[in-house]
C-alpha positions in Angstrom: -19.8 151.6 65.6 -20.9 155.0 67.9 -24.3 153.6 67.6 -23.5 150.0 68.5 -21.6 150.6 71.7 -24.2 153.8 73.2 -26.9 151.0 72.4 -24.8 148.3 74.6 -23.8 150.8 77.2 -27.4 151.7 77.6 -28.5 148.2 77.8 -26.3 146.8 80.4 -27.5 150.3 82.3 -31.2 148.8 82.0 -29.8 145.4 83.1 -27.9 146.6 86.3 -31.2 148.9 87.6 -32.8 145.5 86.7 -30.9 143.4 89.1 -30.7 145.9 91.4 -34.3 146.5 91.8 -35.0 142.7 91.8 -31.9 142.4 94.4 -33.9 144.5 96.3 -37.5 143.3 96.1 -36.1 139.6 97.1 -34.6 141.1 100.3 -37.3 142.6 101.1 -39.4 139.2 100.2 -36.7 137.0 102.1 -37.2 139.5 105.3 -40.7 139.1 105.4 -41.1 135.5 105.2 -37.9 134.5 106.7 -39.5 132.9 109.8 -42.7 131.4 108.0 -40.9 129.0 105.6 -39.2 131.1 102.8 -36.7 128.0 102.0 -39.9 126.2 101.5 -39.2 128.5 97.3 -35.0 127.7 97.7 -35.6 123.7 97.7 -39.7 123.0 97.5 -38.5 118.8 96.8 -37.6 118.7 99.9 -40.7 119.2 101.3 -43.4 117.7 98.9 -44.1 114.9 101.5 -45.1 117.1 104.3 -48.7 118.2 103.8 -48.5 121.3 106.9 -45.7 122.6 104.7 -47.5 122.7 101.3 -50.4 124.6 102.8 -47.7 127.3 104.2 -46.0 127.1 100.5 -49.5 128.3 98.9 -49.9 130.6 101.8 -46.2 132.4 101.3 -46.9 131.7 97.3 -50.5 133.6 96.7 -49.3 136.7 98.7 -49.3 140.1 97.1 -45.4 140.6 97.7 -44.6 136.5 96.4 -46.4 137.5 93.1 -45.8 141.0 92.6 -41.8 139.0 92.5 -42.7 136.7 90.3 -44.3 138.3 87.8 -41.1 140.9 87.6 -39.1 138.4 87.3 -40.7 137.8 83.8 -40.6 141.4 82.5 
């Protein structure tokens, strides 16, 4: 049972840093694209019918900071 419960204190220790970290980085993502369409990722539907806003989607979306999110999201 000793093994069992260091093994799930340990993992909900890896799953807090987790969400802090990611906590983090999406504050940091939110700040910087806060005033160049960020909500544009909270509720894309709404805008599929306005062309200007789907070039600033890809825009926000190919960046270095948008991926580097994404793809620890999937870790």
């Amino acid at each position: 049972m000793h093994d069992f419960y260091s093994s799930a204190e340990r993992i909900q220790k890896q799953e807090e840093d987790y969400n802090r970290l990611m906590k983090s980085d999406y504050q940091t993502w939110s700040n910087k694209f806060r005033n160049m369409g960020s909500d544009l990722f909270m509720s894309p539907w709404d805008h599929m019918e306005k062309d200007y806003l789907q070039e600033t989607f890809l825009e926000i979306l190919n960046t270095e900071n948008t991926t580097a999110l994404l793809a620890k999201s999937f870790e």
